[in-house]
PyMOL Python script that loads the backbone (N, CA, C, O; Angstrom):
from pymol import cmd

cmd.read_pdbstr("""\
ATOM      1  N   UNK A   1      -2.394-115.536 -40.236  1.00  0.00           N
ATOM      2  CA  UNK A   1      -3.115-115.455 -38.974  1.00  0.00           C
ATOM      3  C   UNK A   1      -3.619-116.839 -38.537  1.00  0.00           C
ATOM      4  O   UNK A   1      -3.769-117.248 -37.385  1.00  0.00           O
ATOM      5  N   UNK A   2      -3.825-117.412 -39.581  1.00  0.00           N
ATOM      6  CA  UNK A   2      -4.513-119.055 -39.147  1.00  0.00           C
ATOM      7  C   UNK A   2      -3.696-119.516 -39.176  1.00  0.00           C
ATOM      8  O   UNK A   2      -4.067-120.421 -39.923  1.00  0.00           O
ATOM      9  N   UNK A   3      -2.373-119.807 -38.913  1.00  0.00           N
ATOM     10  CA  UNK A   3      -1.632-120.605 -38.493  1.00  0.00           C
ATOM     11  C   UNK A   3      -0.600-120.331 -37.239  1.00  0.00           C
ATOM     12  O   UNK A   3       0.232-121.169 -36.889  1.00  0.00           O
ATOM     13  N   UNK A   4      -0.756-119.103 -36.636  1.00  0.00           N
ATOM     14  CA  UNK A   4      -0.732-118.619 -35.258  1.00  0.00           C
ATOM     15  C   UNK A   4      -1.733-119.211 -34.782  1.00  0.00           C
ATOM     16  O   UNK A   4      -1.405-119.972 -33.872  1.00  0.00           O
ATOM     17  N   UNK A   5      -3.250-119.190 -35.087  1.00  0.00           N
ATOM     18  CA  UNK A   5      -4.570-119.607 -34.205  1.00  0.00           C
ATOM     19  C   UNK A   5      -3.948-121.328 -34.234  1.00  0.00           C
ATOM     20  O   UNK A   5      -3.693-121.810 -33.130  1.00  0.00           O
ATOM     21  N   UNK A   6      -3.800-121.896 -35.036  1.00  0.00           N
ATOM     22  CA  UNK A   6      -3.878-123.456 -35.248  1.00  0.00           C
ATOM     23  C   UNK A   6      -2.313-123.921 -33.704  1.00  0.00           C
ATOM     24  O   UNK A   6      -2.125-124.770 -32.832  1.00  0.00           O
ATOM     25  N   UNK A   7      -1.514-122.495 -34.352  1.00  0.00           N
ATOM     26  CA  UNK A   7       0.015-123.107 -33.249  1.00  0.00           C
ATOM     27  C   UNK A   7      -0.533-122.736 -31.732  1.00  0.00           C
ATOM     28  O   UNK A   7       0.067-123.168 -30.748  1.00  0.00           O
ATOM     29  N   UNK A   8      -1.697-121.916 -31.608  1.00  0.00           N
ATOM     30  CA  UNK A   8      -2.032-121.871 -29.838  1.00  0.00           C
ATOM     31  C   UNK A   8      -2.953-122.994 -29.552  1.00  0.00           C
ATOM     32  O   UNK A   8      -3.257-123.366 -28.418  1.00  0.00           O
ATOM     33  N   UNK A   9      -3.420-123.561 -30.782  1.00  0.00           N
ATOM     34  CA  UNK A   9      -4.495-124.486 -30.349  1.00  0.00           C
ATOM     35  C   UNK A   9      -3.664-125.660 -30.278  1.00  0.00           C
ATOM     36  O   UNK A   9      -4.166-126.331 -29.377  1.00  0.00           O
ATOM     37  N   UNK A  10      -2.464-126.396 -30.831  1.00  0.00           N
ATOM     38  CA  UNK A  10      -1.434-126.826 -31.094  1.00  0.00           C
ATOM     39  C   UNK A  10      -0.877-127.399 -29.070  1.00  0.00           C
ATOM     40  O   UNK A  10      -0.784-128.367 -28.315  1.00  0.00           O
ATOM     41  N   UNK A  11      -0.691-125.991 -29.162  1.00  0.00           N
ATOM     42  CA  UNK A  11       0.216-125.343 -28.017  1.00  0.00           C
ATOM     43  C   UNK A  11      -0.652-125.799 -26.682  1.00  0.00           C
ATOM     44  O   UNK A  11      -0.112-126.055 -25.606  1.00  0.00           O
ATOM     45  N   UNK A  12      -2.027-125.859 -26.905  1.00  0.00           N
ATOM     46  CA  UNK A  12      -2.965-125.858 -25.576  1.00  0.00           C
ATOM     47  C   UNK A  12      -3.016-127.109 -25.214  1.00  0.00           C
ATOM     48  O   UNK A  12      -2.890-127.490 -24.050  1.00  0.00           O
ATOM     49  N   UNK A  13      -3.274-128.095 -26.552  1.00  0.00           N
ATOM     50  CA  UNK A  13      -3.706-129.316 -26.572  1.00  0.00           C
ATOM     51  C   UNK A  13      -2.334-130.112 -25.871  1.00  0.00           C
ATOM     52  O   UNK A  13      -2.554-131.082 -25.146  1.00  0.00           O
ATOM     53  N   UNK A  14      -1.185-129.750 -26.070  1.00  0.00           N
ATOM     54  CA  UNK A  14       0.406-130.627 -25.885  1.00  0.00           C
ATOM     55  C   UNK A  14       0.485-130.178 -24.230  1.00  0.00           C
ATOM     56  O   UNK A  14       0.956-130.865 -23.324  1.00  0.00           O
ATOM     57  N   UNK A  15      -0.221-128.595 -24.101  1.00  0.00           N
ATOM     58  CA  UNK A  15       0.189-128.997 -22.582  1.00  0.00           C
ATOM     59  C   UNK A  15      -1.079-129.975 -21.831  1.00  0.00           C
ATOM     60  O   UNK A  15      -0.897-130.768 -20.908  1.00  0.00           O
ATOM     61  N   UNK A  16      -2.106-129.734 -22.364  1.00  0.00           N
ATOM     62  CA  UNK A  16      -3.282-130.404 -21.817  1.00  0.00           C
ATOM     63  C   UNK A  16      -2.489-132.200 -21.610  1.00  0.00           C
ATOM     64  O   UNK A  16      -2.330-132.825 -20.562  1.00  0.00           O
ATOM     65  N   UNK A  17      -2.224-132.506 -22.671  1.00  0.00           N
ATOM     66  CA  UNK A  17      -1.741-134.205 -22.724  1.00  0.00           C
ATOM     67  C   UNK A  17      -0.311-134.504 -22.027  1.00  0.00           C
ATOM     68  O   UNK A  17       0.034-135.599 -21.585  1.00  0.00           O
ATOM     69  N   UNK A  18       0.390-133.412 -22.019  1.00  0.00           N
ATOM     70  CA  UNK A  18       1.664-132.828 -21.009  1.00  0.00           C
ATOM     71  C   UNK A  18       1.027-133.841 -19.421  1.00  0.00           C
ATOM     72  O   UNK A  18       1.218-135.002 -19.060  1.00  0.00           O
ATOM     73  N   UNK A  19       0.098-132.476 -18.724  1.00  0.00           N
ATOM     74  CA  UNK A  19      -0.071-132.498 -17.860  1.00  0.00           C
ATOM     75  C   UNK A  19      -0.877-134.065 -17.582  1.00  0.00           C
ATOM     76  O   UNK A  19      -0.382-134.936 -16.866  1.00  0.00           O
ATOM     77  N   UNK A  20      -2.374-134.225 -18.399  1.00  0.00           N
ATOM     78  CA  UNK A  20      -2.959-135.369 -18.103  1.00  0.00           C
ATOM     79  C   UNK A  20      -2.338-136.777 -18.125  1.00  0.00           C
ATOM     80  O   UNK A  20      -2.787-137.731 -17.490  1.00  0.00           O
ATOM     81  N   UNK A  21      -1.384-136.801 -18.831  1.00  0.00           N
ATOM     82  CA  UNK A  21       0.091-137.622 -18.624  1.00  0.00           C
ATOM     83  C   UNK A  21       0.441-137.648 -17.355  1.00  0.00           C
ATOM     84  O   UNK A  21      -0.103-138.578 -16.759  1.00  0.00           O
ATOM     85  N   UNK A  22       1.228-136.909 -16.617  1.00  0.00           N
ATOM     86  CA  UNK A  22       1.560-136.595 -15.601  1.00  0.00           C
ATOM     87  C   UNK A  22       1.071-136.871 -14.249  1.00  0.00           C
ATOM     88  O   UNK A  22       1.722-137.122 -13.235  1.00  0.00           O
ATOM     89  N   UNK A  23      -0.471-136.759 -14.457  1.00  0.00           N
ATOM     90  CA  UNK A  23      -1.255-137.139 -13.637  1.00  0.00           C
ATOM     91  C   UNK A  23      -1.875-138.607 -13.634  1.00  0.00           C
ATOM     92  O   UNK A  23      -2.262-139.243 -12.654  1.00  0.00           O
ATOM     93  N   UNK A  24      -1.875-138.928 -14.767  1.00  0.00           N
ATOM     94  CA  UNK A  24      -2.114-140.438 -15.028  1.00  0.00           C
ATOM     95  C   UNK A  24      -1.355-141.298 -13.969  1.00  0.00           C
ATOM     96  O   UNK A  24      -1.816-141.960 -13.038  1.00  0.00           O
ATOM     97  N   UNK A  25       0.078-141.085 -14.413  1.00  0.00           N
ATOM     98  CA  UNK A  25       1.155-141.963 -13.732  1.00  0.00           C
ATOM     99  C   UNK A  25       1.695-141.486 -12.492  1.00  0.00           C
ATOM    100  O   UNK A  25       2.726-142.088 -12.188  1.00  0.00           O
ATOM    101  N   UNK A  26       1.399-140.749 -11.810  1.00  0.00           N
ATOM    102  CA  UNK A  26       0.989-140.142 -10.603  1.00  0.00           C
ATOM    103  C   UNK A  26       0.320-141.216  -9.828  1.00  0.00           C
ATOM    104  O   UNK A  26       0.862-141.834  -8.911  1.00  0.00           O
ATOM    105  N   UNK A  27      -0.997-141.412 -10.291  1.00  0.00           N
ATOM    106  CA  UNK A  27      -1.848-141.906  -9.610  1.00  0.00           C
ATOM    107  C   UNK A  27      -1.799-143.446  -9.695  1.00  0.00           C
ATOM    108  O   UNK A  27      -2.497-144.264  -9.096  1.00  0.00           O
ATOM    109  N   UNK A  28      -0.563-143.689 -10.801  1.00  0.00           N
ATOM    110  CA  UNK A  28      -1.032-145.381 -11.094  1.00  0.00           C
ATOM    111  C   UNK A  28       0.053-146.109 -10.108  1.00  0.00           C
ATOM    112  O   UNK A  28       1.262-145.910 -10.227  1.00  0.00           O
ATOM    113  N   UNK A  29      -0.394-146.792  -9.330  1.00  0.00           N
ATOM    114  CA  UNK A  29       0.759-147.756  -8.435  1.00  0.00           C
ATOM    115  C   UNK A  29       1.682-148.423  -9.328  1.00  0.00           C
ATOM    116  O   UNK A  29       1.444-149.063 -10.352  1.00  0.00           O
ATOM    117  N   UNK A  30       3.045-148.093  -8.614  1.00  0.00           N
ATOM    118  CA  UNK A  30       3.828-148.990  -8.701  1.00  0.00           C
ATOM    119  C   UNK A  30       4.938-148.811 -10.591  1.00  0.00           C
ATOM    120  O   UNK A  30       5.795-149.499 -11.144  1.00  0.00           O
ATOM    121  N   UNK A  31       4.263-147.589 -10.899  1.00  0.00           N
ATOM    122  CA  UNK A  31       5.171-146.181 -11.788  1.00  0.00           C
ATOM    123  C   UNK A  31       6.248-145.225 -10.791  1.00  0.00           C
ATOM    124  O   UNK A  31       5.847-145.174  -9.628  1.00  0.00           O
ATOM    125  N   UNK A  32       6.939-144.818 -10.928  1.00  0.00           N
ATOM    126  CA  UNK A  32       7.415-144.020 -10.350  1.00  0.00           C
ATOM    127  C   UNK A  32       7.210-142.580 -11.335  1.00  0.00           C
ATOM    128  O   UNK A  32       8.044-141.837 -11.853  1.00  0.00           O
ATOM    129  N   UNK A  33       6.021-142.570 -11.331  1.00  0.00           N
ATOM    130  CA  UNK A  33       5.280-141.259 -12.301  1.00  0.00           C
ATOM    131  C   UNK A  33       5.840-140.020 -11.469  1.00  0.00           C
ATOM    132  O   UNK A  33       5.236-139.129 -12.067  1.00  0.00           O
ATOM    133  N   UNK A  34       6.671-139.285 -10.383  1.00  0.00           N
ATOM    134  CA  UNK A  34       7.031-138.380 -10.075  1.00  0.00           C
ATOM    135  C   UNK A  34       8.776-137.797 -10.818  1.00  0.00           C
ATOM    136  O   UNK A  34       9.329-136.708 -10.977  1.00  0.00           O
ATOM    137  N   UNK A  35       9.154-139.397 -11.124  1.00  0.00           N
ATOM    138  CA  UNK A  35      10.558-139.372 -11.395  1.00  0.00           C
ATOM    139  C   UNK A  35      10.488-139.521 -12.976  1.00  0.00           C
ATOM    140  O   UNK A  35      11.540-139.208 -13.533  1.00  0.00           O
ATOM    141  N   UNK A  36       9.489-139.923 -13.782  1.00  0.00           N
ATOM    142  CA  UNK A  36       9.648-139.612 -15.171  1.00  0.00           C
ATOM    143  C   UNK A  36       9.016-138.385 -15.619  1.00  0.00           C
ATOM    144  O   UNK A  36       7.975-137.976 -15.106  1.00  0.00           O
ATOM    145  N   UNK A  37       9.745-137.660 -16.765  1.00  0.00           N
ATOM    146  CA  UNK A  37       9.342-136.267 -17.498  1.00  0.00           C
ATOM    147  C   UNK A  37       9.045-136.246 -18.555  1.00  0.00           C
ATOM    148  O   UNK A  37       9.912-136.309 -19.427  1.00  0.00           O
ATOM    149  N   UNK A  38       8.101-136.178 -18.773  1.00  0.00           N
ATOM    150  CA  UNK A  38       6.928-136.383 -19.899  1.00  0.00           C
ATOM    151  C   UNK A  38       6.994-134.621 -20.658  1.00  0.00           C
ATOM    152  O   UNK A  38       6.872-133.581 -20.012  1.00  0.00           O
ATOM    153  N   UNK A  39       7.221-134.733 -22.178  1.00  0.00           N
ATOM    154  CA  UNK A  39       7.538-133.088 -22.959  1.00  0.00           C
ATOM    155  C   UNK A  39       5.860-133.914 -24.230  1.00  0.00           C
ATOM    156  O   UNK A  39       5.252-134.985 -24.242  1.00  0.00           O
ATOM    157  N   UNK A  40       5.815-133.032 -24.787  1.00  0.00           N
ATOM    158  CA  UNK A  40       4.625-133.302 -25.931  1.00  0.00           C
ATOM    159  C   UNK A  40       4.963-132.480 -26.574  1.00  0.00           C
ATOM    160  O   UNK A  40       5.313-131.459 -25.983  1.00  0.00           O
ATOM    161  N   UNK A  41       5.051-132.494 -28.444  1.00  0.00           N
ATOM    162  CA  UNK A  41       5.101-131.584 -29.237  1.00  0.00           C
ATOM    163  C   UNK A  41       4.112-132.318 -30.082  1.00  0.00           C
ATOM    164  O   UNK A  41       4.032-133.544 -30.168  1.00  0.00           O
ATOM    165  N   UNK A  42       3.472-131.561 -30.611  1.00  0.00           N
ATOM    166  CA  UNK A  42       2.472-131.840 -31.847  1.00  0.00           C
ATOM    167  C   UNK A  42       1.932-133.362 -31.736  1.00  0.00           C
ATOM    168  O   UNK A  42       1.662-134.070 -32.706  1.00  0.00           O
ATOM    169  N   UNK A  43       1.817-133.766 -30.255  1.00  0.00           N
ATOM    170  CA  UNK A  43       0.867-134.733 -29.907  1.00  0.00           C
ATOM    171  C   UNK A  43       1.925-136.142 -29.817  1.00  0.00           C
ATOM    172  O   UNK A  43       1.811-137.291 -29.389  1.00  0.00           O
ATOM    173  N   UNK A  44       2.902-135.405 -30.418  1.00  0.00           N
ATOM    174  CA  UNK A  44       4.122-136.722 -30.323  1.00  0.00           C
ATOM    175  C   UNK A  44       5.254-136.644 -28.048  1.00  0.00           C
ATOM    176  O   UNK A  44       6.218-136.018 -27.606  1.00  0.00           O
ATOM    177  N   UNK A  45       4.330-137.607 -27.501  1.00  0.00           N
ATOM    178  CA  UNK A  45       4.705-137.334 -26.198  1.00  0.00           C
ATOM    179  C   UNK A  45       6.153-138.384 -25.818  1.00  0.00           C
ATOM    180  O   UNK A  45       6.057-139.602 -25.671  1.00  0.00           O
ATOM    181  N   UNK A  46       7.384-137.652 -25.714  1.00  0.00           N
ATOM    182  CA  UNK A  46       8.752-138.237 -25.424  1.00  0.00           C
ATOM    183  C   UNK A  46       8.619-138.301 -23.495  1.00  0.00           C
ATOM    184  O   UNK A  46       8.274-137.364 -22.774  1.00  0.00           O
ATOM    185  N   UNK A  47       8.952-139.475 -23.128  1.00  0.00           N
ATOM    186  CA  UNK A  47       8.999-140.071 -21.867  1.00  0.00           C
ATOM    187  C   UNK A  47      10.687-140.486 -21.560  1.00  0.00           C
ATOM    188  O   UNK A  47      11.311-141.417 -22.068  1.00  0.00           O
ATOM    189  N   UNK A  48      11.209-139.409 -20.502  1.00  0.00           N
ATOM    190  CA  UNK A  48      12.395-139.569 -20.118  1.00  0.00           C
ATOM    191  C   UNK A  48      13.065-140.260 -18.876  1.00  0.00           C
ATOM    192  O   UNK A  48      12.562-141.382 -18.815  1.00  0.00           O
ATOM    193  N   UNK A  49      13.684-140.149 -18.183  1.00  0.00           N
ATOM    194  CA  UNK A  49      14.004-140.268 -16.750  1.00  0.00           C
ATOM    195  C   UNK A  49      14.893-140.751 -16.505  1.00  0.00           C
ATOM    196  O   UNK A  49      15.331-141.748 -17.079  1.00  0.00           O
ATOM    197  N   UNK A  50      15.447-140.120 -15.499  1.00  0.00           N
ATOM    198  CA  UNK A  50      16.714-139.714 -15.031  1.00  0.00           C
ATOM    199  C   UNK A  50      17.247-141.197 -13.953  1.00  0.00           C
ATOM    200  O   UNK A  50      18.409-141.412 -13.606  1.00  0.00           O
ATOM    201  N   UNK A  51      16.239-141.905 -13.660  1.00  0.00           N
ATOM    202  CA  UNK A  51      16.309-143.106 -12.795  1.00  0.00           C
ATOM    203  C   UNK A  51      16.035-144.595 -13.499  1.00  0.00           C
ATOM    204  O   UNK A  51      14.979-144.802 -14.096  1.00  0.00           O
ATOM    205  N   UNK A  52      16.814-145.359 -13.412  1.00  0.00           N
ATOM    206  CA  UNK A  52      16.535-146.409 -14.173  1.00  0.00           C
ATOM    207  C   UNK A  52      14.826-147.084 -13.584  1.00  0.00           C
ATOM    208  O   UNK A  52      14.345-146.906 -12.465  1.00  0.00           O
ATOM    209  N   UNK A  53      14.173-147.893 -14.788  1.00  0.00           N
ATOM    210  CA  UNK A  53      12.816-148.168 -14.437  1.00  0.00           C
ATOM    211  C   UNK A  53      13.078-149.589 -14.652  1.00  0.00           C
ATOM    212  O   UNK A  53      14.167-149.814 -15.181  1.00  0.00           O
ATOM    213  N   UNK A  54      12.181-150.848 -14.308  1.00  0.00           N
ATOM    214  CA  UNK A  54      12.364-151.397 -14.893  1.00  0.00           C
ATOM    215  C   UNK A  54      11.634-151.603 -16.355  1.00  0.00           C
ATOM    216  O   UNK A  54      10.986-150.625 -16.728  1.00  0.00           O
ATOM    217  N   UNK A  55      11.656-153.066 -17.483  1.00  0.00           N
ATOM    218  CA  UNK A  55      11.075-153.165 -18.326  1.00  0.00           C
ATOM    219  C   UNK A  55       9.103-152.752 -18.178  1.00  0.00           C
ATOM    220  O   UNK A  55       8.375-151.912 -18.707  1.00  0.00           O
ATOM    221  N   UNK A  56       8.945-153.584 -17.433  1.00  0.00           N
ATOM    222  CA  UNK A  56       7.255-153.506 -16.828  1.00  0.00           C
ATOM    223  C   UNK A  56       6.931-151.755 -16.869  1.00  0.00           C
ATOM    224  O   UNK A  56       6.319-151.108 -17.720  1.00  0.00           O
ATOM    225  N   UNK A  57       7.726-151.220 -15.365  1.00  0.00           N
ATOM    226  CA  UNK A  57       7.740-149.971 -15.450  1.00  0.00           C
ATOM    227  C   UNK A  57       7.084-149.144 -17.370  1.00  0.00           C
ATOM    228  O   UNK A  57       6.103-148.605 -17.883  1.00  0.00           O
ATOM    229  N   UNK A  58       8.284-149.535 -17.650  1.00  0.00           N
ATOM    230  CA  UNK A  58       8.193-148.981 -18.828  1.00  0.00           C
ATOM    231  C   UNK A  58       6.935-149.047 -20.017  1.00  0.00           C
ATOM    232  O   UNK A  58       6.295-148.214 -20.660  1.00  0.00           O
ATOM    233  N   UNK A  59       6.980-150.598 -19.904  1.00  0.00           N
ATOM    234  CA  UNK A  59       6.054-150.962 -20.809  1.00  0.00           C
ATOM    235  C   UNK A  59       4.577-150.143 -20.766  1.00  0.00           C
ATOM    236  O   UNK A  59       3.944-149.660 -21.705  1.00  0.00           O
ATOM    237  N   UNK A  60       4.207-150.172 -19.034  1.00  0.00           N
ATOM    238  CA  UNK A  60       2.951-149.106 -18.910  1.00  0.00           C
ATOM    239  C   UNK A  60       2.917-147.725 -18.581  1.00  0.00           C
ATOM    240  O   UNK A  60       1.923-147.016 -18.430  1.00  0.00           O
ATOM    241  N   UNK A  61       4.214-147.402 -18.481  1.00  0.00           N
ATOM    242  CA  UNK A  61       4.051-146.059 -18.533  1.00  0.00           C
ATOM    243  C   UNK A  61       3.937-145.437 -20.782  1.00  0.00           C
ATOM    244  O   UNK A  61       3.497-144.473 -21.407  1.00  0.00           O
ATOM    245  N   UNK A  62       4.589-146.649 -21.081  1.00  0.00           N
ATOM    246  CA  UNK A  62       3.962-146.363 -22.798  1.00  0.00           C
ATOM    247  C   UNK A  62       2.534-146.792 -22.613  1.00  0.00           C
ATOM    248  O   UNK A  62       1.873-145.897 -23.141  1.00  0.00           O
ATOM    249  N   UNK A  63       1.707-147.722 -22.125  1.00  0.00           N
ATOM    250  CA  UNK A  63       0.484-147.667 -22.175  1.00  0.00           C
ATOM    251  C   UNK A  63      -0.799-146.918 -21.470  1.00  0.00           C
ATOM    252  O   UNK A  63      -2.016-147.048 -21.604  1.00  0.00           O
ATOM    253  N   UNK A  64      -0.061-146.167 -20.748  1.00  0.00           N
ATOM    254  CA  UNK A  64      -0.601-145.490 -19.729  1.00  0.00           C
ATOM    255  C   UNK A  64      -1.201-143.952 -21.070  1.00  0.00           C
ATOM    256  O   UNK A  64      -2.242-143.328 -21.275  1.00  0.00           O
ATOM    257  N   UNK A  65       0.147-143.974 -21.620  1.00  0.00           N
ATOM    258  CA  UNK A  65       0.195-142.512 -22.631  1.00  0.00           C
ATOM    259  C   UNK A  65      -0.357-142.478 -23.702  1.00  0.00           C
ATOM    260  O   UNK A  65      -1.050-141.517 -24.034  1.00  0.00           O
ATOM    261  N   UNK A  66      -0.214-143.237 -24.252  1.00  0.00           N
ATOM    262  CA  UNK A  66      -1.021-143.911 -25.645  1.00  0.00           C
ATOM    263  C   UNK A  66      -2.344-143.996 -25.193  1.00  0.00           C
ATOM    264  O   UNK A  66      -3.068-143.462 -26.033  1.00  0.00           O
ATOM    265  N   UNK A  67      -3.144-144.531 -24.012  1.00  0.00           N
ATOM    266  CA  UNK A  67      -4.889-144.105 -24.123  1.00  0.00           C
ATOM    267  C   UNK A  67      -5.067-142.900 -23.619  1.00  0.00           C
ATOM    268  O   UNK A  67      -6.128-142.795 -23.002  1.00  0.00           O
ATOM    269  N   UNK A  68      -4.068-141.454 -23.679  1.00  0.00           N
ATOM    270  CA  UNK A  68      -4.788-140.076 -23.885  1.00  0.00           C
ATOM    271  C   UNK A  68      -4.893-139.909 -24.930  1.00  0.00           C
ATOM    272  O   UNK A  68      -4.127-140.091 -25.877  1.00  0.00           O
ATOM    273  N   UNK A  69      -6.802-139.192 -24.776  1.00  0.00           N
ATOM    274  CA  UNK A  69      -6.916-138.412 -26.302  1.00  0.00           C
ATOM    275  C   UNK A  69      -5.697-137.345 -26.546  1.00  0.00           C
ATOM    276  O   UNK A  69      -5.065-136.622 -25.776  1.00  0.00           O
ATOM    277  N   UNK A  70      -5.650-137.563 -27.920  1.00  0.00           N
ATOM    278  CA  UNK A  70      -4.729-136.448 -28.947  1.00  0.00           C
ATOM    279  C   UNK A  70      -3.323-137.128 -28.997  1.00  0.00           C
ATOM    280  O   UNK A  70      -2.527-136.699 -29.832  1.00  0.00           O
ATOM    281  N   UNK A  71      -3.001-138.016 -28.283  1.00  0.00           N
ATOM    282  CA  UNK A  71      -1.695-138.700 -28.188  1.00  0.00           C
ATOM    283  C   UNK A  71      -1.758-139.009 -29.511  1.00  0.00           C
ATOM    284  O   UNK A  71      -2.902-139.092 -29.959  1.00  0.00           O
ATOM    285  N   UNK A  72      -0.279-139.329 -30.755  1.00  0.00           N
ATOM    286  CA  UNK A  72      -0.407-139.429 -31.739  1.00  0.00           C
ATOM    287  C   UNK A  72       0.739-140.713 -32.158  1.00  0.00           C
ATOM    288  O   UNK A  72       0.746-141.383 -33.191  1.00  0.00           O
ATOM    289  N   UNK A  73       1.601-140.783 -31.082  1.00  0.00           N
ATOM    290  CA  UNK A  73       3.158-141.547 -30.494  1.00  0.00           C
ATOM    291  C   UNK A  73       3.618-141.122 -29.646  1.00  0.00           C
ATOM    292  O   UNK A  73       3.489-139.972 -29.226  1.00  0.00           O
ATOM    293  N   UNK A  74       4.406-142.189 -29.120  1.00  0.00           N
ATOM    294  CA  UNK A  74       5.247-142.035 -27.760  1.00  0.00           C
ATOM    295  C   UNK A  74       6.658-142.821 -28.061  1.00  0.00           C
ATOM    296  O   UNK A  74       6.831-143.925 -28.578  1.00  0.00           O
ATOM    297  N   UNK A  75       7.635-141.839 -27.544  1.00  0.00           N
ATOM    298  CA  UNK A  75       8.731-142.109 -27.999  1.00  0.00           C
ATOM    299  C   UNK A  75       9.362-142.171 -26.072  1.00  0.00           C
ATOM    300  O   UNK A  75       9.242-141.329 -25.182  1.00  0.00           O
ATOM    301  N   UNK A  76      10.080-143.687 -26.068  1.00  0.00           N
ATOM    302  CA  UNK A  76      10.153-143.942 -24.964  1.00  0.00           C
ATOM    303  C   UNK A  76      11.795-143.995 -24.793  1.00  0.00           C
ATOM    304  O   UNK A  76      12.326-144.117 -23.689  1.00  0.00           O
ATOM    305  N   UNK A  77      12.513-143.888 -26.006  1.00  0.00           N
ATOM    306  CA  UNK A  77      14.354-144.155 -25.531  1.00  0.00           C
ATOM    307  C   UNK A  77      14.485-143.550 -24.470  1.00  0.00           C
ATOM    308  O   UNK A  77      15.385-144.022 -23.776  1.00  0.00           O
ATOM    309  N   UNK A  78      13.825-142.465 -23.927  1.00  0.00           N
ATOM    310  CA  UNK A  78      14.390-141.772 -22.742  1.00  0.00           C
ATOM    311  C   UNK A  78      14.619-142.331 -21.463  1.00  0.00           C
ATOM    312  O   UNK A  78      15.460-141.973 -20.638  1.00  0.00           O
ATOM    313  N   UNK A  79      13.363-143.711 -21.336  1.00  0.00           N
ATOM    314  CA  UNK A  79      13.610-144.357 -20.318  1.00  0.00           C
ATOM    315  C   UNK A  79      14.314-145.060 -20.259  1.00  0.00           C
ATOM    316  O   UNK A  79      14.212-145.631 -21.345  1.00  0.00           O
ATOM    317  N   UNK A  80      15.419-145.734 -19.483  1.00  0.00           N
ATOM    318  CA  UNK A  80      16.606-146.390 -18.788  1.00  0.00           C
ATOM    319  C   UNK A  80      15.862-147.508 -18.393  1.00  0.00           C
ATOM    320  O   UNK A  80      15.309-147.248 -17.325  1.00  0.00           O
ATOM    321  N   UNK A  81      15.455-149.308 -19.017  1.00  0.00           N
ATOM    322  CA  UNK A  81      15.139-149.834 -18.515  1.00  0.00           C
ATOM    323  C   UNK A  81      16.309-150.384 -17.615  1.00  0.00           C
ATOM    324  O   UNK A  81      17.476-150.025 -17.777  1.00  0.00           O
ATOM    325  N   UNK A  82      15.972-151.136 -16.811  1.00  0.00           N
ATOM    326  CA  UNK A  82      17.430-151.956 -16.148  1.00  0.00           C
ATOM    327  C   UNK A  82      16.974-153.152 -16.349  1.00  0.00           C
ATOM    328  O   UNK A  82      17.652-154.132 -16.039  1.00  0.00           O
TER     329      UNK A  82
END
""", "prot")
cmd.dss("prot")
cmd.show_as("cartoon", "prot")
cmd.util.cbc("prot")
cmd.orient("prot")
């Protein structure tokens, strides 16, 4: 039973850092935070996108993710620098 309770609390926290991700780079100029897709499992948040970024781009959208609480790593191959 406690490890169903631990996988919803698990489960709440990845979308919480999901979303506050999302919104981070949303709001930060000069990200194209609408065009990257941000997944979280067990606090480990993978950053994808389908549009090439450049290096910069990139560099702060990893720093952007790394100062949410519960973030644990960020795994960035997904992004396409050019």
């Amino acid at each position: 039973m406690a490890n169903t309770v631990d996988r919803a609390k698990q489960e709440g926290s990845d979308t919480w850092i999901t979303t506050k991700v999302k919104a981070d780079m949303l709001t930060e100029k000069g990200i194209p935070g609408g065009d990257i897709k941000v997944e979280t499992s067990q606090g480990v948040v993978s950053l994808s996108s389908d549009i090439a970024v450049t290096c910069s781009q990139k560099e702060e959208a990893v720093r952007i993710t790394k100062n949410i609480e519960g973030v644990r790593s960020v795994l960035a191959d997904g992004l396409k620098a050019e």
